[in-house]
C-alpha positions in Angstrom: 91.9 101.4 67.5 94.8 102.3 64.8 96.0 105.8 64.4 98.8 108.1 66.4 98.6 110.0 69.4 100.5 112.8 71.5 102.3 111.6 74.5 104.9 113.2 76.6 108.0 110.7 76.9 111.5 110.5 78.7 113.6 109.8 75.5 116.8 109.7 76.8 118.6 110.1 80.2 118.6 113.6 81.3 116.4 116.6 82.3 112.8 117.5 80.0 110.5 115.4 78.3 109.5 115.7 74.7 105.7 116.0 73.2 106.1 113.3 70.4 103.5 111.5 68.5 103.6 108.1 68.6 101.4 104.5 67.6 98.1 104.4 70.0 98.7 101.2 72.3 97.3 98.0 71.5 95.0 96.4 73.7 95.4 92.8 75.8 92.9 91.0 76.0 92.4 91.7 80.1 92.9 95.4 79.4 91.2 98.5 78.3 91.9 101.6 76.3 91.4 105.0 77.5 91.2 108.7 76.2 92.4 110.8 78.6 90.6 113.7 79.5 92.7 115.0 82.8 96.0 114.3 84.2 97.6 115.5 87.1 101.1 116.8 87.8 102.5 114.4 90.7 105.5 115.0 92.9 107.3 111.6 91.3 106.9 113.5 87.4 108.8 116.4 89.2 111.5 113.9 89.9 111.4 112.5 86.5 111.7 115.6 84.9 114.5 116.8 86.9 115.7 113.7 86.1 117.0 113.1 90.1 119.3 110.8 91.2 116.0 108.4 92.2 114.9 108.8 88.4 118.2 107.8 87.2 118.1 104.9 89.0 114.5 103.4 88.3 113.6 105.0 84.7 114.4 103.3 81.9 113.9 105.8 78.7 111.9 106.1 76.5 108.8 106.2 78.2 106.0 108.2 78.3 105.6 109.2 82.3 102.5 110.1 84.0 100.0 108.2 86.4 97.0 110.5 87.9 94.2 110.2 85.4 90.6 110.5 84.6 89.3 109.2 81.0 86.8 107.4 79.1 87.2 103.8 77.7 87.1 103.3 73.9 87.9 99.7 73.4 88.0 96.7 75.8 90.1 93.5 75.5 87.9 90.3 75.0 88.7 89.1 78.3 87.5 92.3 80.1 84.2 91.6 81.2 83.1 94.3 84.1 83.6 97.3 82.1 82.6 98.7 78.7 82.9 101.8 76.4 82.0 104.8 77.5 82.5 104.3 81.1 84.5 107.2 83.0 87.2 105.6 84.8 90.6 106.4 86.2 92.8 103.6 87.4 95.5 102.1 90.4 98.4 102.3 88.7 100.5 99.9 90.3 100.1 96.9 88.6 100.6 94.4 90.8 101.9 90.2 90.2 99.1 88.9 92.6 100.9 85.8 93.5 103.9 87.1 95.7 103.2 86.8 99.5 102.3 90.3 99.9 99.7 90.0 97.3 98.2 86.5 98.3 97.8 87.8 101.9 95.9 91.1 101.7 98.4 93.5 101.3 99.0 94.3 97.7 99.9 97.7 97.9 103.6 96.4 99.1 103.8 93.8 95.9 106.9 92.4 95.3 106.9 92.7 91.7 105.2 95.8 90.9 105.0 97.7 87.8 104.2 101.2 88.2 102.6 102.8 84.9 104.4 106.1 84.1 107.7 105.0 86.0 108.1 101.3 85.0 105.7 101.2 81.8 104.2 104.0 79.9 101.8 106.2 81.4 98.7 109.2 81.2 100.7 111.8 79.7 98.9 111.1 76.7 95.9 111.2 74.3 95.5 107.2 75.1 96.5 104.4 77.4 96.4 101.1 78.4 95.1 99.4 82.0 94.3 95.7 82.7 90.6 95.5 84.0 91.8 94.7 87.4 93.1 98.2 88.3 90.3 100.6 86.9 88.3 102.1 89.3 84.6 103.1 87.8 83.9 107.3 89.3 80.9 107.6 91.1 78.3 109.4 89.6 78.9 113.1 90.9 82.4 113.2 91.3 84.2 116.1 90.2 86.2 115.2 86.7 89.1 117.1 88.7 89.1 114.9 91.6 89.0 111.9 89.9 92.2 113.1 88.2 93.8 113.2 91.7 92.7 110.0 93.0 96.5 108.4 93.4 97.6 110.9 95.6 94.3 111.8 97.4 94.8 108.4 98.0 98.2 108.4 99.7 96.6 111.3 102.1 93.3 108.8 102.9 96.1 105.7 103.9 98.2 107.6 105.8 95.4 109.3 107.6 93.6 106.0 108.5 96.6 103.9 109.3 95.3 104.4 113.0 93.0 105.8 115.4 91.7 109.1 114.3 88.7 110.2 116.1 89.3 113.1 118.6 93.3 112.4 118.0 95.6 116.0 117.4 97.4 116.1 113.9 100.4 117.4 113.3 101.1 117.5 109.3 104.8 117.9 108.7 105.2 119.1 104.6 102.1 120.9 103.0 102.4 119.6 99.5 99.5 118.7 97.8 99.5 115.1 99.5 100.1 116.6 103.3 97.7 119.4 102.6 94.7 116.7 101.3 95.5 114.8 104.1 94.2 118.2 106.3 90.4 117.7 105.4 90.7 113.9 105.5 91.8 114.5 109.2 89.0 116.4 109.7 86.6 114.2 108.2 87.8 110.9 110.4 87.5 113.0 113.7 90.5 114.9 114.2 90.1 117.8 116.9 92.8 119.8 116.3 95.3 119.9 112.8 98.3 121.4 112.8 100.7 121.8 109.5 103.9 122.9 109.4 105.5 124.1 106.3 108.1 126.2 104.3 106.1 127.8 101.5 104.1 130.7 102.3 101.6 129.7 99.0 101.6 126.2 100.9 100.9 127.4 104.2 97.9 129.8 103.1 96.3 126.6 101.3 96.7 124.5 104.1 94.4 127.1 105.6 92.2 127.0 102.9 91.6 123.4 103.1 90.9 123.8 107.1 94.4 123.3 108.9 93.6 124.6 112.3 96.9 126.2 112.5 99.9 126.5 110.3 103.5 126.7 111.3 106.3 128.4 109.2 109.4 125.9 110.9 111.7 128.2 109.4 110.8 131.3 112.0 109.1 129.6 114.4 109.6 126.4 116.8 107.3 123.7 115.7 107.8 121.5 119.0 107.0 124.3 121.3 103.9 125.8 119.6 102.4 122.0 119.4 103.2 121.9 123.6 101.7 125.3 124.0 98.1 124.1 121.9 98.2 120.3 123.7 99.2 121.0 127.1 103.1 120.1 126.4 102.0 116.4 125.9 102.5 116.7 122.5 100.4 115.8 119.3 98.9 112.4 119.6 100.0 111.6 115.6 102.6 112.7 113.0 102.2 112.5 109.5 105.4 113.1 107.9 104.6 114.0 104.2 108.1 115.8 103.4 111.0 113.5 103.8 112.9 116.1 105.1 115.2 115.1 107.7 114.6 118.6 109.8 111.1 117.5 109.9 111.3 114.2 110.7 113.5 115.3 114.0 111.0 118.2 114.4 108.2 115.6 114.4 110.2 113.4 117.4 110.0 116.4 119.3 105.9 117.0 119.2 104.8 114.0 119.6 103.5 112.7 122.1 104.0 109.2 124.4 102.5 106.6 122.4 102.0 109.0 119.8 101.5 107.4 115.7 104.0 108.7 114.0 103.1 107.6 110.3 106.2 108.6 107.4 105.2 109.0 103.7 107.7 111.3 102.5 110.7 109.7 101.3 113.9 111.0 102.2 116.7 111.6 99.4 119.8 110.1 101.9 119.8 108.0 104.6 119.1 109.7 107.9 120.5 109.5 111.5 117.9 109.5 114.5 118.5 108.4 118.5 116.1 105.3 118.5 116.1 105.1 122.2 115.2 108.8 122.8 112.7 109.0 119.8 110.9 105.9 119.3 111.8 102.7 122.1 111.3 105.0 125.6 108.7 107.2 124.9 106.9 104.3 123.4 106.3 106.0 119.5 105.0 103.9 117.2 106.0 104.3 113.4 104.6 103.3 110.4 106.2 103.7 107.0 103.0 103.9 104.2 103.5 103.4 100.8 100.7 104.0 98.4 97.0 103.0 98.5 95.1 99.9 99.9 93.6 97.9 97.0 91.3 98.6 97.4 90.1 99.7 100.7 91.3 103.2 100.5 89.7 103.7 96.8 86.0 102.9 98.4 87.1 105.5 101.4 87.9 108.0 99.1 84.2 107.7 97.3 82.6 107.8 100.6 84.6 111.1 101.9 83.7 112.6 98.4 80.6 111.9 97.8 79.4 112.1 100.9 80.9 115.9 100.9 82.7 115.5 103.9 86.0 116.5 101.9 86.3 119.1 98.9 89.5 118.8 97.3 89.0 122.1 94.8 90.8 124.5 96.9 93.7 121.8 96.5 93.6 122.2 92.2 95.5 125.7 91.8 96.6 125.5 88.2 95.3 124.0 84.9 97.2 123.9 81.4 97.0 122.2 77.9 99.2 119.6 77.8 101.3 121.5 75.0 102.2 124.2 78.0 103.6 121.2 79.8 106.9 123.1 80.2 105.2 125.7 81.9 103.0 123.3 84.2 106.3 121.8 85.2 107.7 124.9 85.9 104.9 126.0 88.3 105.2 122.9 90.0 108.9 122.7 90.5 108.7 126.7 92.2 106.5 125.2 94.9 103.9 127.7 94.7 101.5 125.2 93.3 98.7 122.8 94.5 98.0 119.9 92.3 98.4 120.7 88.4 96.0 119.6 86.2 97.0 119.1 81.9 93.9 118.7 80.2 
């Protein structure tokens, strides 16, 4: 296909991105073109467009940013041969080498050499995009448009949920942003009997509620280790999932957790921390887990089967839609914090 398109880009080093139009990509031949019909607004494109000390390190401008999609394929390579036009797809974005040791032994999601479209290589934030046939992922009949959009960090919440034994286990959720309050129905879904969520944004906190949180803790006012003793019997919660980075919560999470607790991190902290391993982790017997992305593809065929199975609605989670011209204002939204996931059609 020949022709321009709009794209949002990182031109240069600095805060922003621009709406520019620029050359639809040409295909591979193992890859695919899509028109994008949703995007999603992710914590990482907040980071980008604040242009953080994280962005400034990995970005290298111009690029057009972006990776939580939903879309329709318009072209295939010659090489692809398991999808073809007109099939609604969205896509793993982390393109992976699939001959490092990670890759060659079942764990992919921890490539060595991975190239993550919208951070490393251009991304959704556009009217068309590239993916090699290996990372597409064909939506189940059924599926909200929406949720496909959201599969990348629906998926994060699913991984980090299942990374142990769930059924009949107490949650405690420590950050209610879109991935920590996703991960409140997944819990839910996989057994949990009690989740807990504690978080510092009142919008945040009544979603958390609206997606089912069992109870919701404002750790700014209130004493999240003692409430979690008073609802478990002062045993503590039997796993953490620590969806904020925040070092406060982290130490928060030590404290409510029980012996042999899982204490599973996502968030990623913007400094080193400081923690007593012996008093936290080695003598109560914690175990912890840092998670870092999705399964491929493991957690892609859980999330189909919590969706279309009904046992998880995501829609409460989608609080704000905008043309991708607005995209100032989306990014605004999302940077106050009183936002769930954004969607720019």
């Amino acid at each position: 296909m020949t022709g321009t398109m709009k794209a949002l880009r990182k031109m240069q080093a600095g805060p922003g991105l621009e709406m520019k139009e620029i050359p639809i990509p040409t295909i591979k031949a193992n890859e695919v073109l899509i028109q994008v019909h949703k995007r999603a607004i992710c914590g990482t494109d907040l980071h980008i467009y604040k242009w953080d000390e994280w962005s400034q390190n990995r970005l290298k401008p111009p690029l057009t940013t972006g990776h939580e999609f939903y879309g329709a394929i318009v072209e295939t390579g010659h090489d692809v041969h398991h999808y073809h036009v007109g099939e609604l797809v969205t896509a793993e974005m982390h393109v992976v080498c699939n001959q490092c040791f990670q890759c060659r032994t079942g764990n992919a999601h921890l490539c060595e050499n991975v190239v993550i479209l919208g951070v490393d290589g251009d991304g959704c934030f556009a009217d068309y995009l590239t993916v090699p046939e290996a990372n597409l992922w064909k939506v189940p009949k059924g599926i909200d448009p929406e949720f496909a959009a959201i599969y990348d960090p629906f998926g994060n919440a699913v991984h980090t949920v299942m990374a142990g034994a769930t059924v009949g286990k107490t949650f405690l959720i420590l950050g209610g942003g879109p991935i920590g309050i996703a991960a409140v129905p997944v819990c839910k879904a996989a057994g949990a009997s009690m989740v807990l969520v504690s978080e510092v944004i009142p919008f945040r906190r009544e979603l958390a509620m609206k997606m089912g949180a069992d109870r919701v803790i404002d750790p700014l006012t209130e004493r999240p280790a003692e409430i979690v003793a008073a609802l478990t019997q002062g045993q503590g919660v039997d796993v953490v999932l620590e969806m904020s980075g925040h070092p406060d919560a982290i130490a928060q999470g030590f404290r409510s957790i029980r012996k042999n607790g899982r204490f599973s991190l996502l968030g990623i902290p913007s400094k080193p921390i400081t923690m007593d391993f012996a008093k936290d982790v080695i003598f109560p017997g914690v175990t912890v887990q840092g998670i870092n992305g999705r399964r491929m593809f493991e957690t892609w065929y859980q999330m189909d089967a919590l969706l279309t199975s009904g046992k998880v609605d995501l829609k409460p989670l989608i609080t704000h839609r905008f043309k991708m011209h607005d995209f100032k204002a989306a990014f605004d939204i999302g940077l106050s914090g009183n936002a769930g996931k954004i969607i720019l059609e």
